[in-house]
C-alpha positions as CSV (number, residue, x, y, z in Angstrom):
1,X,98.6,131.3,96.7
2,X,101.5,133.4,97.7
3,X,103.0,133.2,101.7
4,X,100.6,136.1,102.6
5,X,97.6,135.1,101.1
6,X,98.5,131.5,103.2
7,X,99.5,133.1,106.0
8,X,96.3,135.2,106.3
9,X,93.8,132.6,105.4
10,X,95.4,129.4,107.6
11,X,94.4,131.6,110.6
12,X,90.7,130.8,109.9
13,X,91.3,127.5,109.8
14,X,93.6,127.3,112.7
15,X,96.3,125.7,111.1
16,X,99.9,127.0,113.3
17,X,102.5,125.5,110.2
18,X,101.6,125.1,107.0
19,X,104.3,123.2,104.1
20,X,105.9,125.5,101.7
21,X,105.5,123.6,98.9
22,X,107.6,124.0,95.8
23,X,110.7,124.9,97.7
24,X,112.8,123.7,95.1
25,X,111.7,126.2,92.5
26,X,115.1,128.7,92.7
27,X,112.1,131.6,92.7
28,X,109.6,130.4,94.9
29,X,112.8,129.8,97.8
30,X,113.7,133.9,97.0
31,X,109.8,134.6,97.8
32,X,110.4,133.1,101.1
33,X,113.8,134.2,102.4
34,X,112.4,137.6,101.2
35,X,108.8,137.5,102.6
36,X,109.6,135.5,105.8
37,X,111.1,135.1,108.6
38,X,113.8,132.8,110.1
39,X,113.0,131.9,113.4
40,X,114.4,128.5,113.7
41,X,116.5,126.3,111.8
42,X,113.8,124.8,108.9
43,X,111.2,126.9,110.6
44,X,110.1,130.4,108.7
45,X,107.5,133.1,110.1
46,X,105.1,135.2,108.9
47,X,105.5,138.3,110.6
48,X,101.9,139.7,110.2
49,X,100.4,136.5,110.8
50,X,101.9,134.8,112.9
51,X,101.7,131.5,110.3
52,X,104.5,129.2,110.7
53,X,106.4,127.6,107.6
54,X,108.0,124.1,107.1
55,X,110.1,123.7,103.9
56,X,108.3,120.7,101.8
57,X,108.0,119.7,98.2
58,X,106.4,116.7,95.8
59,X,108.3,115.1,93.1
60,X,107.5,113.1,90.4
61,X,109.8,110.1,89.8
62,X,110.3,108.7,86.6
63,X,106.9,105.9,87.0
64,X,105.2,109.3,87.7
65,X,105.0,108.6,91.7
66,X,105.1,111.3,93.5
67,X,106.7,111.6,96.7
68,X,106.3,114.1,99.5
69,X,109.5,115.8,100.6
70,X,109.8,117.9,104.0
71,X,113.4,119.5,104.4
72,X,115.1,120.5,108.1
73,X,116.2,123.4,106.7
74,X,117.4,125.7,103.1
75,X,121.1,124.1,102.9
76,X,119.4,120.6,102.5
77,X,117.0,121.8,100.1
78,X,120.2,123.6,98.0
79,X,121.5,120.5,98.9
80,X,119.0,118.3,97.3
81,X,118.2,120.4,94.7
82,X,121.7,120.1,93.2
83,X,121.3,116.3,92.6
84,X,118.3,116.5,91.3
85,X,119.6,118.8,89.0
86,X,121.1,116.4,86.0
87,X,118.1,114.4,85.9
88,X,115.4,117.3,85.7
89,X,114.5,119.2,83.0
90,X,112.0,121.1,84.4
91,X,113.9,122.4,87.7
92,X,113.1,126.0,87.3
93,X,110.0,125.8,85.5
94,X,107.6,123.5,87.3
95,X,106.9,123.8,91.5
96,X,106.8,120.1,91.3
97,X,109.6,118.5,89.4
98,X,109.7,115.5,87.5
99,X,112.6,114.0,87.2
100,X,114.0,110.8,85.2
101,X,114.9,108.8,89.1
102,X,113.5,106.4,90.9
103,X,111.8,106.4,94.0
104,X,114.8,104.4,95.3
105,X,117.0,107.1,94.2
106,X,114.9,110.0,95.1
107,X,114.8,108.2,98.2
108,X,118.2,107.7,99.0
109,X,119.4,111.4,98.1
110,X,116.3,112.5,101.0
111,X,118.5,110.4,103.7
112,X,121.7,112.1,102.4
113,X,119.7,115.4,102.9
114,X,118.3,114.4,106.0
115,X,115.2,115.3,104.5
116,X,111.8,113.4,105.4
117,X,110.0,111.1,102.5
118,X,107.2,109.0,102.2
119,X,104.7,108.7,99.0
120,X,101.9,111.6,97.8
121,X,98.4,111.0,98.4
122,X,99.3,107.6,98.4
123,X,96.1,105.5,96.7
124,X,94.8,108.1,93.8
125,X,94.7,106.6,90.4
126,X,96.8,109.1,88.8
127,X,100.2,109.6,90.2
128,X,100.5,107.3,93.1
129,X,102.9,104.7,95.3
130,X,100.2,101.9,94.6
131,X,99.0,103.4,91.0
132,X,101.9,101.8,89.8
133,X,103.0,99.3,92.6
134,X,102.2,96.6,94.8
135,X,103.8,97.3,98.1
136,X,106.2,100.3,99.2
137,X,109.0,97.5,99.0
138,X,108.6,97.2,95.2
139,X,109.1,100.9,95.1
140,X,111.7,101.9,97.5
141,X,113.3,98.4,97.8
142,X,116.6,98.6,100.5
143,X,115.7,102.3,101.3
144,X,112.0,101.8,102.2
145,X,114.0,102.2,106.1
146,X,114.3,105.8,105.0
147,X,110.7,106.1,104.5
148,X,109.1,108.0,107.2
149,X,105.5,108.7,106.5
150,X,102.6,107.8,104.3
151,X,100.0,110.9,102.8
152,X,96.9,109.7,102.9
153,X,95.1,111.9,100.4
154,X,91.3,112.6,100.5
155,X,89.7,109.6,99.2
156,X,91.2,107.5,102.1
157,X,91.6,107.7,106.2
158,X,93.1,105.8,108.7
159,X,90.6,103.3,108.9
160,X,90.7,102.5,105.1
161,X,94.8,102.1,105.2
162,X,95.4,100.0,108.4
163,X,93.8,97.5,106.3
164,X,96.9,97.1,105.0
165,X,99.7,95.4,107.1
166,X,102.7,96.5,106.0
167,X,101.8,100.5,106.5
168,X,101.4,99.9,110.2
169,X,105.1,100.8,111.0
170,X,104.3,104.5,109.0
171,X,102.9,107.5,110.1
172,X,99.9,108.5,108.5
173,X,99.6,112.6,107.2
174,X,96.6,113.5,106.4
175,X,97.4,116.6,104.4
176,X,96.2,117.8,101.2
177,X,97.0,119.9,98.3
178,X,95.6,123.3,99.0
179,X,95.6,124.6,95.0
180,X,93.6,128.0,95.8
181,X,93.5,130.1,99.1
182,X,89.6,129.5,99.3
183,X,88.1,128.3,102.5
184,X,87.0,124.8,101.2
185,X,90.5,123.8,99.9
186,X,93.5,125.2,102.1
187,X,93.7,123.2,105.7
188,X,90.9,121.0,104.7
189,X,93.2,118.2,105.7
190,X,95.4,118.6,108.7
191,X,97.2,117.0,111.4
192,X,97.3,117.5,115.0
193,X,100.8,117.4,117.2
194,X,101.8,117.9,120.7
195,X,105.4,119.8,120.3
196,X,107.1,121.1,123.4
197,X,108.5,123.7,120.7
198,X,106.9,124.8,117.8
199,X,109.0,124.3,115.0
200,X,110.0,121.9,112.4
201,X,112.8,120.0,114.4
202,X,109.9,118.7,116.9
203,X,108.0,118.1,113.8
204,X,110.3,116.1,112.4
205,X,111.2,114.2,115.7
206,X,107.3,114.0,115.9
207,X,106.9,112.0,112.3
208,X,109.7,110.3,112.3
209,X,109.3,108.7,115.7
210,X,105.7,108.3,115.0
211,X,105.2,110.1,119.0
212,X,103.2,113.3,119.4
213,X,101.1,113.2,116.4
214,X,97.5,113.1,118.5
215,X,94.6,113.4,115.6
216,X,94.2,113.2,112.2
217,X,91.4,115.3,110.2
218,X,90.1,115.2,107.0
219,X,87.9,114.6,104.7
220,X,85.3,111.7,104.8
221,X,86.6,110.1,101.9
222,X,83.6,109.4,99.9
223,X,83.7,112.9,99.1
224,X,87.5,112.1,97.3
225,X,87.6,112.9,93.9
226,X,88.7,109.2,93.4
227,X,86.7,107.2,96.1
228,X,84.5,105.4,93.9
229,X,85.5,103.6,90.5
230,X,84.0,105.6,87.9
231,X,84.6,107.3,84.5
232,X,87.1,110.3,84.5
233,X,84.8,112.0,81.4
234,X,81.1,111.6,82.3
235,X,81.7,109.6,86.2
236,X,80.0,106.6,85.5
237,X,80.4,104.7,88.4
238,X,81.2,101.2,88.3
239,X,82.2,97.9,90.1
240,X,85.3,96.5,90.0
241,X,84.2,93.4,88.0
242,X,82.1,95.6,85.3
243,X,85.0,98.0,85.0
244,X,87.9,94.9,84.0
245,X,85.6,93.5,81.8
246,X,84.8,96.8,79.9
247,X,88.7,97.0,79.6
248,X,88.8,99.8,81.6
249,X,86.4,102.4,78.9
250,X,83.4,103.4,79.9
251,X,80.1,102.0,77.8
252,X,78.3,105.1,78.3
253,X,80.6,107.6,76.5
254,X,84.1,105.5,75.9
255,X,86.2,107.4,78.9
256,X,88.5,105.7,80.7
257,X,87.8,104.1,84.2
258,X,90.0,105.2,87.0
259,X,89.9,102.6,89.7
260,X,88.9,104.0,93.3
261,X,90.7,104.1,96.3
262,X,88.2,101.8,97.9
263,X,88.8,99.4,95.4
264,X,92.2,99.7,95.0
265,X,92.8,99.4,99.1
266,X,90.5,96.7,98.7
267,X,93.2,94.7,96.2
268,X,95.8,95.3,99.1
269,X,94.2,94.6,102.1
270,X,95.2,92.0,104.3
271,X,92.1,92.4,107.3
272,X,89.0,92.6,107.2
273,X,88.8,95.7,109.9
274,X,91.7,98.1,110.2
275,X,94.1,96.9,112.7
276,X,95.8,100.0,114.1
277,X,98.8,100.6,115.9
278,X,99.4,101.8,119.7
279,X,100.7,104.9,117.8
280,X,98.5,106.0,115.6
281,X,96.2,108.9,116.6
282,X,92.0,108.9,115.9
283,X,91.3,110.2,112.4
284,X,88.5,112.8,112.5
285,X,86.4,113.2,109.7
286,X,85.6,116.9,108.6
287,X,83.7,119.2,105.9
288,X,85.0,122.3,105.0
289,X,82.2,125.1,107.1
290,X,81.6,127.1,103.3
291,X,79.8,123.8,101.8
292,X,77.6,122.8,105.1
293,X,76.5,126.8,105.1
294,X,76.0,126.4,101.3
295,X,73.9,123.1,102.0
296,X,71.9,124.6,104.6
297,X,70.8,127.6,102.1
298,X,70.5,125.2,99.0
299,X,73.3,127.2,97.1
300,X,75.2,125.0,94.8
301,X,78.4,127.5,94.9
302,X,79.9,127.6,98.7
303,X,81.9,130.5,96.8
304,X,79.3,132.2,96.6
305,X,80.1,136.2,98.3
306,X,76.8,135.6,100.8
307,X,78.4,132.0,101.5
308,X,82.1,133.7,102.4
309,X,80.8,136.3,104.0
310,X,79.3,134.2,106.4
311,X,82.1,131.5,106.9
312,X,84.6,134.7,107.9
313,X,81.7,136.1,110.3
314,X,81.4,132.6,112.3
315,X,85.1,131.8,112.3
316,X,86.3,135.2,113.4
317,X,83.5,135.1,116.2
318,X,85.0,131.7,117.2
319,X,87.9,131.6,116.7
320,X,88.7,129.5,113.5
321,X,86.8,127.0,111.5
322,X,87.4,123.7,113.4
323,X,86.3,125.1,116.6
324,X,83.0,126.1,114.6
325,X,82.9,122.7,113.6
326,X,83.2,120.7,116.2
327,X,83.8,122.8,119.6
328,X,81.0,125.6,120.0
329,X,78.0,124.4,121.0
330,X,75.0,124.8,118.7
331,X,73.1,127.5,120.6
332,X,75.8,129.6,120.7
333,X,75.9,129.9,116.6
334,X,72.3,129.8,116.2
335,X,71.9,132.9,118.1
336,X,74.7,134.1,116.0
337,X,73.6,132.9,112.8
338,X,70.8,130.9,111.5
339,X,69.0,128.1,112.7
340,X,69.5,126.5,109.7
341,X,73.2,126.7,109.5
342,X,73.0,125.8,113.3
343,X,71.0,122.6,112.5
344,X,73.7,121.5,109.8
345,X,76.5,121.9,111.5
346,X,74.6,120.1,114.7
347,X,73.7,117.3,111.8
348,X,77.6,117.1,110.9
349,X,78.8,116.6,114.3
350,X,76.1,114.0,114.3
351,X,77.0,111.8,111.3
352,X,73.7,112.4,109.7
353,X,74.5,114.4,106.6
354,X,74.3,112.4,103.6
355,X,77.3,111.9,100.5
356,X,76.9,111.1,96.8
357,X,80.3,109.4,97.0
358,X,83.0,111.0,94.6
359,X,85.1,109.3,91.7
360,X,86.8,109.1,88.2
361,X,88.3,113.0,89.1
362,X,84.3,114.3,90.6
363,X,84.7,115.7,94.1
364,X,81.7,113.8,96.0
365,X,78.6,116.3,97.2
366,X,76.9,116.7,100.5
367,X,73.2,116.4,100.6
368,X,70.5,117.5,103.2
369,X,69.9,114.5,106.1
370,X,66.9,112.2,104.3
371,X,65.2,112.5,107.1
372,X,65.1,116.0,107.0
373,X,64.1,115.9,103.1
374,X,61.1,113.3,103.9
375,X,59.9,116.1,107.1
376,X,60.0,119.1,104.5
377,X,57.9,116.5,102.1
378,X,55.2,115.9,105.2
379,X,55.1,119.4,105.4
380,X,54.5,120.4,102.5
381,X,52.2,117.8,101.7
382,X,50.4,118.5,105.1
383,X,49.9,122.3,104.1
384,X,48.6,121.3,100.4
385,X,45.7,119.3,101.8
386,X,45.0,121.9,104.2
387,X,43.5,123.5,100.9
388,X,41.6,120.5,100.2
């Protein structure tokens, strides 16, 4: 995961900017100014590649929230960085700090930066905004109005969160952490903007005014890591009701219970149905192309080398992964392909692929359509009695 590796691979998935990430680590900033190139204030270029960069970071306050930070440009990130400083002892060593603040704080030195802010995948059980609070007021108190955004993480969408009243003044970002260069982790989350100039100053106006952001994509979130309540040692799932009166250990082998986003949103939710603002774009829900190529030839590892080589053959032919999701039609990559790629991808587009939902820390799993399970059965059953 370094700026050419990114660079390279977030042209297959058609992604135009892509977050920096640990841009206050002092060594990870030299990588940049070294490897890429200026080309607008906040905005760096990759000069292979083409791949914009936007200057962003996470922190982790002293409740162990973290927040989402995207800078307008390297002297507000020195900037920020230096008042960090004091209450960090892990500045240089970790990309994502922690440091003994609060969000109010952490907050408050953003505006002076004239930074961007909003909380980190915003639901998980781990190191979230409503983790360890009720509302975004309890955590940012007077400078929630600096507050800009809202990440939604993968175990949650649009339609989950506007169940919630008081996130309807917030952009939503549906972004994710990439962790490894592979096909079915960078860009598997992404948002869409209109920008009559690309570069981060439109982004910023973009989130900030909550205009121009025209879809969100991601993940459907029962296949979050943290969609279900469940067990984070053996994934037990369980209700809400079993898991409080187990205390929170799980019965089977004595792990702990993480509550699920569903649950948790649940707890918070003032409607019923999402209620939506005028702003807010359609959420798209997506699968990353490796897994529904792996599910269409029953391989359990969509890193498998037959797997990738496919993926780069279909999104080099058109164009990048989203468009082979969701824009070319079916004939066109069955005659390129397989039919039985072809069919899955068709089934995708056509809500019919099945989910074992995720939890406890378990990444849910896609599973061929029933119906096509229950036609394979006739089949074969209509074959065997063929032979009597």
């Amino acid at each position: 995961m370094v700026f050419d590796t990114i660079a390279e691979q977030a042209i297959y998935k058609g992604l135009d900017f892509v977050g920096t990430g640990d841009i206050l680590h002092p060594k990870w900033m030299e990588m940049l100014k070294k490897g890429l190139e200026k080309v607008d204030e906040g905005t760096y270029q990759h000069s292979e590649h083409g791949t914009k960069f936007v200057l962003t970071t996470e922190v982790e306050d002293e409740q162990k929230v973290h927040h989402l930070l995207i800078f307008p440009s390297i002297q507000k990130v020195e900037e920020f960085r230096e008042k960090l400083e004091p209450y960090s002892s892990d500045m240089y060593i970790d990309g994502r700090p922690k440091v003994d603040l609060t969000g109010v704080e952490i907050a408050e030195f953003a505006a002076d930066s004239d930074s961007l802010i909003g909380p980190s995948h915003a639901f998980t059980p781990w190191t979230s905004i409503f983790k360890e609070f009720e509302s975004l007021e309890e955590c940012y108190e007077d400078q929630l109005k600096n507050v800009d955004f809202l990440e939604l993480g993968l175990s949650a969408d649009t339609f989950l969160a506007d169940r919630i009243g008081e996130l309807g003044k917030l952009s939503f970002l549906s972004n994710s952490d990439a962790h490894s260069p592979w096909p079915n982790k960078l860009g598997r989350e992404f948002n869409r903007f209109e920008l009559s100039e690309p570069n981060a100053s439109e982004l910023f106006e973009s989130i900030k005014k909550r205009k121009n952001i025209t879809l969100n994509v991601g993940l459907d979130p029962e296949l979050g890591k943290y969609h279900l309540t469940a067990c984070s040692r053996c994934y037990k799932r369980f209700s809400l009701k079993e898991a409080e009166k187990s205390g929170w250990k799980c019965n089977k082998c004595g792990g702990t219970i993480k509550k699920g986003v569903y649950n948790r949103i649940g707890e918070l939710s003032e409607f019923e149905k999402p209620q939506s603002p005028d702003f807010r774009p359609y959420y798209l829900h997506t699968v990353p192309l490796t897994e529904i190529i792996a599910l269409a030839w029953n391989f359990s590892n969509p890193r498998s080398s037959q797997v990738q080589k496919t993926w780069r053959s279909l999104v080099e032919e058109f164009d990048n992964e989203i468009t082979v999701l969701v824009d070319t039609p079916i004939d066109e990559i069955e005659n390129f392909t397989d039919s039985e790629i072809a069919f899955m991808i068709q089934a995708f587009r056509n809500k019919e692929l099945d989910i074992v939902p995720g939890g406890g820390g378990k990444y849910g799993e896609l599973e061929r359509p029933a119906k096509v399970i229950n036609a394979q059965k006739k089949e074969t059953q209509k074959k065997l009695s063929e032979f009597g």
